[in-house]
N, C-alpha and C positions, 0 to 999 in steps of 0.2 A: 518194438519200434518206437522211438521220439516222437511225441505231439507235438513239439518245437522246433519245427519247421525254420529255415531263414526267415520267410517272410514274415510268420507267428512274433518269433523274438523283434527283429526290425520294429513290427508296430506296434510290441510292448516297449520298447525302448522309446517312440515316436510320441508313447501316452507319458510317461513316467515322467520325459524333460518335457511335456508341455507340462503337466500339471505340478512340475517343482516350479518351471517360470512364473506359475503364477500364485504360489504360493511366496514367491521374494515378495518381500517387503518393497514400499514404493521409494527410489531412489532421491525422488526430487526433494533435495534439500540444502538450507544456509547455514552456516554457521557466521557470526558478525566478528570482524578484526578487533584489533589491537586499539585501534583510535573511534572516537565516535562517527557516524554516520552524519553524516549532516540531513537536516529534516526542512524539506521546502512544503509551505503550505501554501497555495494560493487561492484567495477567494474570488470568484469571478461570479459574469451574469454574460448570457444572451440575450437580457435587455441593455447591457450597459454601453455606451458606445465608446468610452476609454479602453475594455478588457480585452478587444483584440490583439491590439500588440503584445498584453503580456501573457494571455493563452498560444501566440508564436513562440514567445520566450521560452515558456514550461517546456514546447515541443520539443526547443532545441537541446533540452537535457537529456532526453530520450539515450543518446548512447551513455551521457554519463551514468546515468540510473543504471542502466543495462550492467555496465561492468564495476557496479558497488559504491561509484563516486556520492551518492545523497539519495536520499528517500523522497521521492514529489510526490505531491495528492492535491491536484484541483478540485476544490469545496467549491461547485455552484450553488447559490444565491436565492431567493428568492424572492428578494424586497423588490425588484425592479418589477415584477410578471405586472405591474400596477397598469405599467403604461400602455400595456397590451399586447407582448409578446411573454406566453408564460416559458420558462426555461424547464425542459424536462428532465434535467438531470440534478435540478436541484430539490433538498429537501430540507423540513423545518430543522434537521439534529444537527445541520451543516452551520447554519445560522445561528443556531445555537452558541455550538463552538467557538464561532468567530467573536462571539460577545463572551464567551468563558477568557477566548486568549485577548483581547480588550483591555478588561477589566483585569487582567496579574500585568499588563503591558500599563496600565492603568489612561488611557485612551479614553478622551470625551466619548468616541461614540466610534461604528466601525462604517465603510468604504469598500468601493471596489474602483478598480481591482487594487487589493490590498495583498503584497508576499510575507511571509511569515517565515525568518528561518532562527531554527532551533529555539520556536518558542517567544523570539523576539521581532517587533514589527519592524518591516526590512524596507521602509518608502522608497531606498535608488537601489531595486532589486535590479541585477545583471548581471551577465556569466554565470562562470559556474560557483559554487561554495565549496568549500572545502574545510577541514580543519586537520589540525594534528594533538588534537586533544586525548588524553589517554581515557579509555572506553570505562565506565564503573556501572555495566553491566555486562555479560555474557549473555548469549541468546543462542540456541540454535532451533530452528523454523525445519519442520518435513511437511509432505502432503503423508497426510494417512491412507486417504482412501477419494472417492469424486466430493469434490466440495470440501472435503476432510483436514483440518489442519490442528498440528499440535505443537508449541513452541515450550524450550524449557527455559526458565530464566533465571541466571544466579547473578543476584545483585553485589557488588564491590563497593569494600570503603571508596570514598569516604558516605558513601549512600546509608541514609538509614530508614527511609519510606519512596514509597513507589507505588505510581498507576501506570495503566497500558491501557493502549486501545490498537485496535484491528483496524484497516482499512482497505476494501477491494479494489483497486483501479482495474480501467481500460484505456486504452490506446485507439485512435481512429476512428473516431465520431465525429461525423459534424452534421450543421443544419443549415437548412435555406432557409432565413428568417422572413417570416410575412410582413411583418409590423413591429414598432416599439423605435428604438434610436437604431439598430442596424438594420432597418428593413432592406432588405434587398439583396443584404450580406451572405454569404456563402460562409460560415463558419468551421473550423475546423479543431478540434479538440483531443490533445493527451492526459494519461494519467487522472484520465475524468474518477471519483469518485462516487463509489457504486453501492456502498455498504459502509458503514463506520460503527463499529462496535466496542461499547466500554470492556475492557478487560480485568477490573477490578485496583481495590488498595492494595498495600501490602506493606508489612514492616521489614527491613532489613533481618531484623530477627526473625524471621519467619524461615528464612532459608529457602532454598531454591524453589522454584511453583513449577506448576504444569498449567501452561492456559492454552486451552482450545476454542477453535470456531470451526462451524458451520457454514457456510459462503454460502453464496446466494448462487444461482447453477452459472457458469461464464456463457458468457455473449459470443455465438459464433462468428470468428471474422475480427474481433477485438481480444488483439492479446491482453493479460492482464496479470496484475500484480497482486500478491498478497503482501502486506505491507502491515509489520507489529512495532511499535514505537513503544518505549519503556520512557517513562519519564520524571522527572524529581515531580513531587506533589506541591507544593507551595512557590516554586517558578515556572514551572510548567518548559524547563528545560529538560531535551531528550537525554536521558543518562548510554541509551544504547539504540538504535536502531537499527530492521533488516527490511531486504523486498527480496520478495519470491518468485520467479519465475516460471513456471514449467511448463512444457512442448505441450499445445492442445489444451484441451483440457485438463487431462487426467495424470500424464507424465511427462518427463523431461527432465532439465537439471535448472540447479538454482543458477539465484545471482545475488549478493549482498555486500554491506561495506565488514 
């Protein structure tokens, strides 16, 4: 007589496709188009009492980011925390940046809130950006694994050097300010910038890379983007840009230009 019973076979069948599901690889991933991605940076403060209306601004991109239209990343500040309200979402590498993109903008000194797109200082930032510039990098962006990501990037003429860098945003933060120029303010914030990581040089001749990150663990409650910018070295113009999206934490599907 058969040990394989219906119900026997049933719950090896019931082990078999669970443990193939989760042996698939993680589906969440971009691949970036034909034209460049447009790159919005904005520098803000929740001491500054100009930066609200264009942390409204940033918000309102929210669908266009979503469906590929530009890359955002609000870079808070730190120079303001002076007057007495410190900003928590701001750090020194942010401030940094803002004085690396200054100085190739070639810029006395930097401001907030200050927009930055694709590299160049954007002072009547509004609406959306767009371009139809033809893309001279490829990129495609997966999650590996939790926190996990690995992007591949093949650079195009007319490119012949290239940096990257990582950025984490989140979505739906805000603060009750106590003190400083918004006291009293109810703040509300997208695309806040959570992690910014150099991605290295590279020469055109170098041929395709593999650059990964480590993320920082996501904020429950705040969705959030991984977000890789390839950029020319000596203009600090983006040659390719993606933003990543995926359901929860750990899965879902992308989103990029």
């Amino acid at each position: 007589m058969s040990i394989f019973t219906p119900k026997l076979i049933a719950a090896c069948a019931l082990i078999y496709w669970t443990t193939a599901a989760l042996a698939q690889p993680n589906q969440c991933s971009v691949t970036s188009g034909a034209t460049i991605t447009p790159v919005v940076e904005l520098y803000t403060s929740e001491g500054c009492s100009s930066c609200p209306p264009a942390d409204k601004w940033a918000s309102s991109l929210k669908g266009t980011s979503a469906s590929g239209g530009a890359v955002v990343q609000a870079f808070h500040v730190g120079y303001w925390d002076y007057i007495g309200w410190v900003d928590r979402f701001a750090a020194p590498a942010y401030t940094q940046r803002q004085r690396d993109v200054a100085a190739k903008n070639k810029l006395r000194g930097i401001y907030t809130p200050q927009a930055v797109l694709d590299g160049k200082d954007w002072p009547r930032w509004s609406g959306t950006p767009t371009t139809q510039e033809p893309a001279k990098a490829n990129i495609t962006l997966k999650q590996q694994g939790t926190d996990q990501f690995e992007a591949s990037v093949v650079p195009l003429p007319p490119a012949t050097s290239w940096s990257a860098y990582w950025t984490i945003t989140e979505h739906g933060h805000n603060s009750k300010v106590q003190a400083g120029e918004n006291k009293g303010e109810f703040l509300k914030h997208d695309f806040v910038v959570r992690q910014l990581v150099q991605a290295g040089q590279y020469q055109a001749t170098d041929g395709p890379q593999k650059l990964k990150l480590n993320s920082i663990a996501h904020t429950p409650g705040h969705p959030r983007q991984v977000n890789l910018v390839v950029f020319d070295d000596k203009t600090g113009k983006p040659l390719q840009a993606v933003s990543l999206q995926c359901a929860g934490a750990g899965t879902g599907t992308g989103s990029g230009g």
